[in-house]
Structures are given as C-alpha cells and as structure tokens.
C-alpha positions as CSV (number, residue, x, y, z in Angstrom):
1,X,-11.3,-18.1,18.8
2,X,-9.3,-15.4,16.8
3,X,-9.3,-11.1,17.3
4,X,-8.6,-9.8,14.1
5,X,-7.2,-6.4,12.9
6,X,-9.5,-4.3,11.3
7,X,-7.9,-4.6,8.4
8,X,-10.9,-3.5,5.8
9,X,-10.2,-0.1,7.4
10,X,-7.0,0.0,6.2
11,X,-8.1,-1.2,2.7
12,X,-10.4,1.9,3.0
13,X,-7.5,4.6,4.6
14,X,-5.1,2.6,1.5
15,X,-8.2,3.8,-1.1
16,X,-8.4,6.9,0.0
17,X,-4.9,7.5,0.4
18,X,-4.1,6.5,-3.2
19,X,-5.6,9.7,-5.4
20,X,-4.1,13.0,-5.8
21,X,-8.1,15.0,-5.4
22,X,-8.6,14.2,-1.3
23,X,-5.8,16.0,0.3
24,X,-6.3,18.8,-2.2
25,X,-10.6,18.6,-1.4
26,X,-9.4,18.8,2.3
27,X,-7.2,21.8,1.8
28,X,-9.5,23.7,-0.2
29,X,-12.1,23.3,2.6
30,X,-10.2,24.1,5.7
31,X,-9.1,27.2,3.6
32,X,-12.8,28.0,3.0
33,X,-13.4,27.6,6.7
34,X,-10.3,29.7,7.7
35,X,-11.3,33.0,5.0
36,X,-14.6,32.4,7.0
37,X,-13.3,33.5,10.4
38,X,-10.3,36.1,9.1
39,X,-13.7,37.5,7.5
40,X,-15.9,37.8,10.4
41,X,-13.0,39.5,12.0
42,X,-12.6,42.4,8.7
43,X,-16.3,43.0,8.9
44,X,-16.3,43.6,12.3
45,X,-13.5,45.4,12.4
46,X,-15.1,47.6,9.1
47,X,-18.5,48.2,11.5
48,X,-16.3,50.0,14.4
49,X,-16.7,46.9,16.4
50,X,-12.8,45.9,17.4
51,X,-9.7,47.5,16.1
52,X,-6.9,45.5,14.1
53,X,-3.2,45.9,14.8
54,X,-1.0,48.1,12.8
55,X,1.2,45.8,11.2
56,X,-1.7,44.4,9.2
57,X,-1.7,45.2,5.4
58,X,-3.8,48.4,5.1
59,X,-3.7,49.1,1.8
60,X,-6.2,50.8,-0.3
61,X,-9.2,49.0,-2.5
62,X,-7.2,48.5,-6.1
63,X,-4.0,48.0,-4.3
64,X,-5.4,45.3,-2.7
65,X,-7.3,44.0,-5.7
66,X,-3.8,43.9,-7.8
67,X,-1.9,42.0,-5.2
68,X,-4.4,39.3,-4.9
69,X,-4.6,39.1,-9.2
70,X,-1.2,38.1,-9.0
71,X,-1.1,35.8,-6.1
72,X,-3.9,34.2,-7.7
73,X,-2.2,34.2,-10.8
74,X,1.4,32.9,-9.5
75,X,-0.5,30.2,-6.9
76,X,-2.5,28.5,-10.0
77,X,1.2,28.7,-12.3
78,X,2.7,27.2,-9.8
79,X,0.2,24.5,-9.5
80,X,1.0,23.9,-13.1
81,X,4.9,23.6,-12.6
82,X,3.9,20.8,-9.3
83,X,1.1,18.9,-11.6
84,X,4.1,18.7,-14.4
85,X,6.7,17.9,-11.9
86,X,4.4,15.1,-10.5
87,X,3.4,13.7,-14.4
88,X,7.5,13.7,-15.1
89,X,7.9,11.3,-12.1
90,X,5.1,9.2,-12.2
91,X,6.3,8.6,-16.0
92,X,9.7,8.0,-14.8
93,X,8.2,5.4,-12.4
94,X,6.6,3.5,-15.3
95,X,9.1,3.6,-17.6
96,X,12.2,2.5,-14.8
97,X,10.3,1.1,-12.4
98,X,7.3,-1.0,-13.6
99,X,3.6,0.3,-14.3
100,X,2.8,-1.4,-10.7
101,X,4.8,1.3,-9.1
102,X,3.2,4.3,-10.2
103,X,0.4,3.5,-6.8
104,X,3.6,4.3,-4.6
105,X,4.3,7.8,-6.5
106,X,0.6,8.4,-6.6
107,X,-0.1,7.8,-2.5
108,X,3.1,9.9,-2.1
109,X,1.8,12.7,1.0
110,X,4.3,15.5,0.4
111,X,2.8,15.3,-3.0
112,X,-0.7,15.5,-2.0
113,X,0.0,18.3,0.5
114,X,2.2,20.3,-2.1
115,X,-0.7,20.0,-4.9
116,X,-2.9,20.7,-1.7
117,X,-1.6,23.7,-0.5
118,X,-1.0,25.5,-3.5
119,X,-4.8,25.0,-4.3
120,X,-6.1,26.0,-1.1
121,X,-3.8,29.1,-1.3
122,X,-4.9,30.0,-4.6
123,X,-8.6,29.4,-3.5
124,X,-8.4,31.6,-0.5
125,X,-6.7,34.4,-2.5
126,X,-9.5,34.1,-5.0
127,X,-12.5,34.6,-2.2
128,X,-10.8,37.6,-0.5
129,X,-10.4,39.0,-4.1
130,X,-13.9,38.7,-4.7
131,X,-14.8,39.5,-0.8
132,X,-14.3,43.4,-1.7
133,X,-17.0,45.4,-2.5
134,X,-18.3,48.9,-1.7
135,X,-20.0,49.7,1.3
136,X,-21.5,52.1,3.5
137,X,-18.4,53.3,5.4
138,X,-16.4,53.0,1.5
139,X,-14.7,50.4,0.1
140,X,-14.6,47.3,1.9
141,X,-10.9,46.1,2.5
142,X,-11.0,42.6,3.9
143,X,-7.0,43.6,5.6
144,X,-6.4,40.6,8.0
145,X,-7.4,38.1,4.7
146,X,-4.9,40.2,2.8
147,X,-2.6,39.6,5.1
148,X,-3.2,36.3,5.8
149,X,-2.8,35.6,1.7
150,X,0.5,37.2,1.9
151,X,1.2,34.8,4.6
152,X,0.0,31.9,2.4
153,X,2.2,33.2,-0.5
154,X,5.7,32.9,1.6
155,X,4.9,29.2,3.6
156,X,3.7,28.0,-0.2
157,X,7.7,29.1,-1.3
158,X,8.5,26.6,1.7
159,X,6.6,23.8,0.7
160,X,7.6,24.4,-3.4
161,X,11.2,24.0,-1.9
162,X,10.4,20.7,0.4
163,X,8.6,19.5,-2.7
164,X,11.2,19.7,-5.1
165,X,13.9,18.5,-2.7
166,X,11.5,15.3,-2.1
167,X,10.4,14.4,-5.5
168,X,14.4,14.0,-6.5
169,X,14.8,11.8,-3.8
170,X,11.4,10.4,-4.6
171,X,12.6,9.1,-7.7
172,X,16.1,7.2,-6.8
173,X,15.6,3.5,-6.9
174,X,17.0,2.8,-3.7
175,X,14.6,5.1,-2.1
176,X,11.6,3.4,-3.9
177,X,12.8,0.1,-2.9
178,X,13.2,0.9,0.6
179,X,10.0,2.0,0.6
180,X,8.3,-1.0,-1.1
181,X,10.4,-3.0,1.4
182,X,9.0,-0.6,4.2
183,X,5.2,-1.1,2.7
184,X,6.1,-5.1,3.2
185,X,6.9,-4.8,6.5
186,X,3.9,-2.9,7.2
187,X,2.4,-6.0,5.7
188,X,3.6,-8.7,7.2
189,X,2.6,-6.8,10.4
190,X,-0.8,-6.7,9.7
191,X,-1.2,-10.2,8.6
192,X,-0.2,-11.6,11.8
193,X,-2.8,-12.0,14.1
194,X,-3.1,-9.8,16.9
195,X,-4.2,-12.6,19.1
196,X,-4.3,-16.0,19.0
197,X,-6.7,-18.2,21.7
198,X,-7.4,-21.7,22.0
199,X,-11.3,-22.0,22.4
200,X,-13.8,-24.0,22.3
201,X,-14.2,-26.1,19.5
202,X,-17.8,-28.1,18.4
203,X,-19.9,-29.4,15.8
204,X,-18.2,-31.3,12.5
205,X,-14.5,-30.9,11.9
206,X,-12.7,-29.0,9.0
207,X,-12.4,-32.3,6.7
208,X,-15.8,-33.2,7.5
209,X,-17.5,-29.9,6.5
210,X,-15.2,-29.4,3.7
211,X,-16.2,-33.2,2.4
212,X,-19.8,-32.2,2.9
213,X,-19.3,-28.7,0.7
214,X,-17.9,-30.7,-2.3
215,X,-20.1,-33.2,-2.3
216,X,-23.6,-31.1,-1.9
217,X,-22.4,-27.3,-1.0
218,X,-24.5,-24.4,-2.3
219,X,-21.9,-22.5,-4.5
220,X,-21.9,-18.3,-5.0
221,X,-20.5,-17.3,-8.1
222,X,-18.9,-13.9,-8.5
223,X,-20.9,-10.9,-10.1
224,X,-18.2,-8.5,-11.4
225,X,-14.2,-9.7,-12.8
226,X,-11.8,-8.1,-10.9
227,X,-9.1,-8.3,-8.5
228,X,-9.8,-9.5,-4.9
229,X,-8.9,-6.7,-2.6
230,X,-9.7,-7.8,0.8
231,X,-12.5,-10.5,2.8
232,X,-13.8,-9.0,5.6
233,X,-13.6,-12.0,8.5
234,X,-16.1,-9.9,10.9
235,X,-18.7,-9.4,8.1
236,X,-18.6,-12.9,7.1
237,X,-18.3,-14.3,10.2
238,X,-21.4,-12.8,11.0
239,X,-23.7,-13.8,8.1
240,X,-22.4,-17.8,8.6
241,X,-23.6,-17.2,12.1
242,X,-26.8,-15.4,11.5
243,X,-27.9,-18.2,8.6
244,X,-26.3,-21.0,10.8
245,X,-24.0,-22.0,7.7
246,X,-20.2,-22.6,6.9
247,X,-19.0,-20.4,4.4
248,X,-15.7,-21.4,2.2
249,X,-13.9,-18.7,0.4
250,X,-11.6,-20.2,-2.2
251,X,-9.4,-17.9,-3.3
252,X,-7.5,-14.7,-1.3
253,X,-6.7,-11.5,-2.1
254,X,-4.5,-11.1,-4.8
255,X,-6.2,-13.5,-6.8
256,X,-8.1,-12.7,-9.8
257,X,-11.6,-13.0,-9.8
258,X,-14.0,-13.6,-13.4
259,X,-17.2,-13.2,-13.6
260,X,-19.6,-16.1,-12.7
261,X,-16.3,-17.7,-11.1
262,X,-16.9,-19.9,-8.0
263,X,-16.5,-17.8,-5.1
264,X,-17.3,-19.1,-2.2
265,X,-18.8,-22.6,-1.1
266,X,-21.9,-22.7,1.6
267,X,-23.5,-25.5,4.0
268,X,-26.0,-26.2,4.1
269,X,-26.4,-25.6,0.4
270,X,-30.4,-24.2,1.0
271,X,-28.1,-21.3,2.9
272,X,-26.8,-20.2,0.0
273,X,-28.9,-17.4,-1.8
274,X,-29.3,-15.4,1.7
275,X,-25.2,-15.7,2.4
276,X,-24.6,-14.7,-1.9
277,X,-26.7,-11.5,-1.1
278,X,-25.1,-10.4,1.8
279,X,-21.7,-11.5,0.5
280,X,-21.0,-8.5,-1.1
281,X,-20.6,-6.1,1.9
282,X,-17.9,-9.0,3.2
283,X,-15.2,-8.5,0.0
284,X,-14.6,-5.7,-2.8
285,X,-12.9,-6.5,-6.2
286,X,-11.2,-4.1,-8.0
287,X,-8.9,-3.1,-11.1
288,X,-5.8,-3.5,-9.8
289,X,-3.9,-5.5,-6.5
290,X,-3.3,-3.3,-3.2
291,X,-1.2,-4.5,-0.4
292,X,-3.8,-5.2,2.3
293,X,-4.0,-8.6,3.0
294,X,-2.0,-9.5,-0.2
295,X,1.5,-9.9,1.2
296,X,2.8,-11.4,-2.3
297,X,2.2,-8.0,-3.5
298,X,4.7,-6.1,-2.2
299,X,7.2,-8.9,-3.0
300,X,6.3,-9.0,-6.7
301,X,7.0,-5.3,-6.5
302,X,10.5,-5.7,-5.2
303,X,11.2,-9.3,-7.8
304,X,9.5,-6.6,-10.8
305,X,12.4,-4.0,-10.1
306,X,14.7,-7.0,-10.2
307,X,14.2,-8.4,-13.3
308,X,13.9,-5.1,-15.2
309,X,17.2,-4.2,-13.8
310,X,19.0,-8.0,-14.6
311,X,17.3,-7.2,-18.6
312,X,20.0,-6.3,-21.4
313,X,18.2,-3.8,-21.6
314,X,19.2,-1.9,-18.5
315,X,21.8,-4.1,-17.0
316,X,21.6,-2.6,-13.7
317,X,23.5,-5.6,-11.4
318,X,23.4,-3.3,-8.3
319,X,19.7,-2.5,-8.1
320,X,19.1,-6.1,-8.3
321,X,21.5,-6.9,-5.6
322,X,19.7,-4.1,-3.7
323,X,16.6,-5.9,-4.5
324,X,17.5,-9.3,-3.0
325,X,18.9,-7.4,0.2
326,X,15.5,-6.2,0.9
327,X,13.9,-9.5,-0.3
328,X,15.7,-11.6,2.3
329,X,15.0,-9.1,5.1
330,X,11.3,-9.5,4.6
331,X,11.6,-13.1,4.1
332,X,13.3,-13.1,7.9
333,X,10.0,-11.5,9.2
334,X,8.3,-13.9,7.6
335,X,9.5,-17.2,8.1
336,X,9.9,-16.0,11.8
337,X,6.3,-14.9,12.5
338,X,3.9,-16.3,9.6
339,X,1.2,-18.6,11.0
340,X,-1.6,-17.3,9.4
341,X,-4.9,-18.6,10.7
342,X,-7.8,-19.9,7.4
343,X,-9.9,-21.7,9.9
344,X,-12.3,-19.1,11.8
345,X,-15.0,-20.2,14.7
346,X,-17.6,-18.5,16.2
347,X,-18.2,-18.4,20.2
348,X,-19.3,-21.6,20.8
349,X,-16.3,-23.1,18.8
350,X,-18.3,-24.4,15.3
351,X,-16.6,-23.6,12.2
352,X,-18.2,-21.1,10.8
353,X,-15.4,-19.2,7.4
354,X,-13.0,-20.7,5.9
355,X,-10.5,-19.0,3.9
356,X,-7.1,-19.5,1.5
357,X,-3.7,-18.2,2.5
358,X,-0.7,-17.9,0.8
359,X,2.3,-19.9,2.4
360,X,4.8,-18.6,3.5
361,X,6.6,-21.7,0.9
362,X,5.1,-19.9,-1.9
363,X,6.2,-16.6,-0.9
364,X,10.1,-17.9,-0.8
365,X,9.5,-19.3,-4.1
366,X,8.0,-15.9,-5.0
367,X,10.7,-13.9,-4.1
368,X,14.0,-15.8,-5.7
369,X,12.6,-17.9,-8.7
370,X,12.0,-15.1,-11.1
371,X,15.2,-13.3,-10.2
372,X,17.2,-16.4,-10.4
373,X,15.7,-17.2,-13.7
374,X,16.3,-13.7,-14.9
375,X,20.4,-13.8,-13.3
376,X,21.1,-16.8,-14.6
377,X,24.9,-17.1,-15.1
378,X,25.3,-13.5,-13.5
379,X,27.4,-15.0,-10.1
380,X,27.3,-12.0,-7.9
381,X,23.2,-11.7,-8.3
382,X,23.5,-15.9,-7.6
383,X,26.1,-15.7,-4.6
384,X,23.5,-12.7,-3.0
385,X,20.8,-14.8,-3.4
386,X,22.7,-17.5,-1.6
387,X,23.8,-15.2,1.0
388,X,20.3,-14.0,1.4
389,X,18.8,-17.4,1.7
390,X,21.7,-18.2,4.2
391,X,20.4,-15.0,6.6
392,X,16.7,-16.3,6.2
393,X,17.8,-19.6,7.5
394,X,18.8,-18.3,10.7
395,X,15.2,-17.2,11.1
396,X,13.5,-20.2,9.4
397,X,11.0,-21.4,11.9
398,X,10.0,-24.9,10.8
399,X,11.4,-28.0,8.7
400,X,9.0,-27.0,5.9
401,X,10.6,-23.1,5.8
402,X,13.7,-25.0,5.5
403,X,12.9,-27.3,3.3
404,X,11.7,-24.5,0.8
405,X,15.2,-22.6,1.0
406,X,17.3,-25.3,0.2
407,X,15.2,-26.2,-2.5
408,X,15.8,-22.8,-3.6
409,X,19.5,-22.7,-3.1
410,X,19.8,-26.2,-4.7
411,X,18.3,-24.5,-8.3
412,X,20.6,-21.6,-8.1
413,X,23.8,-23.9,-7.9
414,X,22.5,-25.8,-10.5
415,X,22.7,-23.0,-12.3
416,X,26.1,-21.8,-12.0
417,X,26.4,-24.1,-15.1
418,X,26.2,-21.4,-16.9
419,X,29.0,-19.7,-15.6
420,X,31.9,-19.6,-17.4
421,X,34.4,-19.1,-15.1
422,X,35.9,-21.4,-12.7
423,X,36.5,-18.9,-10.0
424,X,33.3,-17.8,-10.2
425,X,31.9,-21.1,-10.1
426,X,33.9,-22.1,-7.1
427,X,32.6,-18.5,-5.5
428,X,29.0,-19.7,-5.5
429,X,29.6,-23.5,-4.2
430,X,31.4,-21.7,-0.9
431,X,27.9,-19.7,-0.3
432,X,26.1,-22.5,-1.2
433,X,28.4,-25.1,1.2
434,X,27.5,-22.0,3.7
435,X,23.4,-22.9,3.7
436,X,24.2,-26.7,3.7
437,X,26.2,-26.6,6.4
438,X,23.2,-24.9,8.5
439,X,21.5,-27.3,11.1
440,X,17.6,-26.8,12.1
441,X,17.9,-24.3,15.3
442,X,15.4,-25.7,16.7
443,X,12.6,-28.8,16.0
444,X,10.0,-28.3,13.8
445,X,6.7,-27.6,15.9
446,X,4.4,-28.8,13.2
C-alpha cells in the first residue's frame, strides 16, 4: 500500500498562485479591515471617549481632504507605471523566452504584492477621503487613518524600489532558468512517494485485470478537450472501492486530452456509468500544462530556452550551455530517486487504479534530443552535453538509466560529423571516451 502527497492541493495553491487579481483581492480586503479599526478608534476619539497622541496628523477638514486627493491620485499613477512595468516583462518573456514562460512571470509574488499594495493603499486612501463628513462636534477628521495613509504612502516608495530592483533581475535569463530549474526540483520532489510499503496483495494480478479490461472493459470517454492537469489517486481510489471496480487511466498529466477521447478503462464494464460520473471530481483538464505531476514540463521549459537560444536567429551558445548545466542537474535527481509507483491497492491489497507515468528513459530523451538536434555541429553545446550526460552517470541508478544515456551520448558523437574541424572533433571523442569508460556503480536492482 502507497501514502501519497496531496498533491491536488498544490495543483489548487499552483492555480491560485498563477493570476495577478488574488494577492491584490487580498490586499484590498485586509486594508478594508484595517481603515475599520483605525476608524473606530477616530470616532471614538471625536465622541470624547480616548485621547490620541500628539504626533498624529491633526490637520484641519480641507487640508486633510487635499492630501488624501493626491495620495489617491499618485497610489492609482503609480499602479499604472507597475501594471506597464509588468506588461513590458511579461512581453519580453514571450518574445526571448518562449510563450510557455510567461506562467513563471505571471506567479512572480513580489509582483503580486507590489500590484497589491499599491491598490490596497490607494483603496484605503480613498475610504478615509470619503470617511469625512460634518458632524455634531464639526467636521469629522478621521486623524489616526490620515496618518496611517501617510504611513502607507512612504512603505509603498519601499516596495516601488524592491519592485523595480526585482523585475530587472526578474528578466535575466540565467535567473529564469534557475528558477525553472528550481520549479523542477520542486517537482521531482513531489513526485516521489512519500512512502513506500509492501502490503498485502489479493484478488487478480495486473496482467490479468488489464487482459480482462481490453478484452470486455467499460470505457469512459472524455467530456471537455483540454490538457490533463492532475489525477487525484485518493478520489479515484475511492470510487474503484466504493463500486468494487478497477479503474485504468491511460494517459498522465501533460497529455492532451480531446473530446470523446478514451479516458479511462473500468471492470467490471456494468461499473462504468457510476465511476464516469464521479470521475470528474478525480482529474481537471485545462488550457494549458502546469507542473504538478507533469515533471516533463519543467524540462521542456529549460530544452525551449535551448533551442531558441542555439536558432540563427539569436545565437546565444552560452544560454544553451547554461541550459544543459541545469538539465543534467535535474536529470541527477532523477535517475537517483525516480521509481514512480502506476499500480495503486486498496487495504486488503486488490488492485484497485491504474495509472501511466512518464520514465524516467523518456525524460533523458526529453532533455538532450531536441537540443542536440538543434546544436548540431556546434562542439562546445555537444562536448556539454557529453559532460552533462557523464555527471548523470554517476547518479544513474539502474542498467536501463544507463542504457538510455549512452544511447544518448552515442547520437551526439555521431554527430560531430558535422564538425568541421579536426580539433574539435577529437574534443568531443575525449568526452565521449569519458562516459564509455564509466562502469555500472552498482547492479541493476530491476
């Protein structure tokens, strides 16, 4: 039996992170909440009830009115010069980066906060403005919200300053790959299982329910196109149990979904209609890819940025090198830890899900095929790849890792062909004679 991360959480906390209206909402809110208080504290203070200090701004009814018109005014410009800002980079992003990256600028939190505070200040100023009004003791003077506005006014310069300080560093390429490679990581870590227990294990065996399902199985077909964003295990583990059935997902997140596709595969097939109405609440499709539970994601990221930067058009050999760095770090993790588990059963050990993961051979052939295809005859991009490919090895965990990286390292020699320089040539055979010469640390478990 398996304990699995919660991971459709984080496919919610990765949708909600990835909009530029929630932090602001949030903001907006608290400051609501906060003009609240300072305001129960002015009217009592206006009744006679408690006194306020003297450092407090105790100006008179239009002064006050004039000051908050141009914080107002200044808060909501200033809004205008972040939303720009924000707009410049995200365009930036598309146009250097790849259209795929602009969900990394977007989920950006000083961004959020920045666009955040500067509402929230500019809301606040606005209810104090309108929070003056005559009364029976004169003009009320709401002079601890006054103050707290002009407090506002001098932490927003702070935050305009952080902001512009991280939006240019935002926008360097090594900083948006190390953060893509960062996102990976974050990946891979919550792919593994948390947990892994041998258990019990009853009823008919993988091959034998999974001959039964394509010779008979009751087969649900997808209602909406879309992207497959995550499969919730605990949802659909439940369903199989409640109906008594085996449920067969056949494809994984990342994969794209039509309409009417076959999704998923059910024994007994009678089962079927109940699991295909409940089977909505165990998955979500979507518009685009997200990283949770799609591991290949981040790593078409990183090979996108590659490729762009290897094309005439840019030319950029160092980005790419940069690229590959990150590639092969992530590739370490992988081929160290991956052992993802498809094959999910309930208590009393039956088989209840099965699901399709990627392998971790398809995620090597991911990461260098494209990029050597797009470096071809370009040595230092091969001899990095071959260096890269020589680190992973180190960390390679069974025969099949290994057999996948050699395969790899054989293409790239075979395509120093193109290079026309013997030096250059000879170059890449010594880091290829470097991978060859590796030995299998240890034997192959499987």
């Amino acid at each position: 039996m398996t304990r699995w991360r919660p991971l459709p959480a984080a496919w919610r906390r990765e949708a909600l992170r990835t909009n530029l209206w929630l932090v602001p909402t949030v903001e907006v809110v608290c400051a609501a909440v906060l003009f609240a208080g300072t305001y129960a504290v002015d009217r009592a203070a206006y009744a006679g009830s408690l006194g306020l200090p003297s450092w407090l701004y105790s100006g008179t009814a239009d002064s006050v009115r004039q000051i908050l018109t141009a914080v107002a005014a200044a808060e909501i410009t200033v809004v205008g010069v972040v939303f720009s800002i924000t707009i410049v980079a995200l365009t930036l992003a598309a146009t250097q980066f790849g259209p795929r990256m602009l969900r990394n600028f977007t989920r950006d939190r000083v961004t959020q906060l920045t666009l955040g505070t500067f509402v929230a200040s500019f809301s606040y100023a606005v209810i104090t403005l309108v929070s003056i009004a005559p009364g029976r003791h004169g003009e009320f003077v709401p002079h601890l919200s006054v103050t707290v506005a002009l407090v506002f006014v001098v932490m927003d310069l702070g935050v305009l300053i952080v902001f512009i300080d991280h939006i240019s560093k935002l926008i360097q390429l090594p900083q948006v790959i190390a953060s893509i490679a960062g996102d990976l990581a974050n990946a891979i870590d919550a792919e593994i299982p948390a947990q892994s227990v041998r258990g019990l294990r009853t009823g008919p065996s993988v091959s034998e329910m999974a001959t039964r399902m394509d010779d008979r199985g009751g087969v649900i077909r997808a209602r909406r196109s879309g992207y497959l964003q995550f499969i919730r295990i605990e949802t659909l583990m439940g369903v199989a149990s409640r109906n008594n059935a085996v449920v067969r997902v056949h494809l994984r997140p990342g994969h794209f979904v039509a309409a009417d596709q076959p999704l998923a595969t059910v024994w007994p097939p009678e089962a079927a209609p109940r699991v295909a109405r409940e089977l909505d609440s165990a998955h979500a499709t979507g518009p685009h890819r997200t990283l949770t539970q799609d591991l290949s994601f981040a790593i078409d990221q990183l090979v996108e940025i590659a490729i762009r930067a290897l094309s005439p058009a840019v030319n950029d050999t160092f980005t790419a090198l940069t690229c590959v760095d990150w590639l092969g770090d992530s590739l370490s993790k992988i081929c160290a830890r991956w052992n993802p588990v498809t094959v999910h059963r309930d208590r009393d050990g039956r088989v209840r899900v099965i699901t399709v993961a990627v392998s971790d051979e398809r995620l090597i052939e991911r990461a260098f095929e494209k990029i050597r295809q797009a470096g071809r005859g370009m040595p230092a991009v091969m001899i990095r790849q071959l260096d890269a490919i020589a680190s992973i090895m180190n960390h390679a965990a069974t025969d099949r890792q290994r057999g996948a990286l050699r395969a790899q390292a054989t293409m790239i020699l075979n395509s120093a062909t193109a290079v026309p320089e013997e030096r250059d040539r000879r170059d890449i055979q010594r880091a290829y004679d470097a991978i060859d010469a590796q030995r299998s640390p240890m034997a192959d478990p499987l």
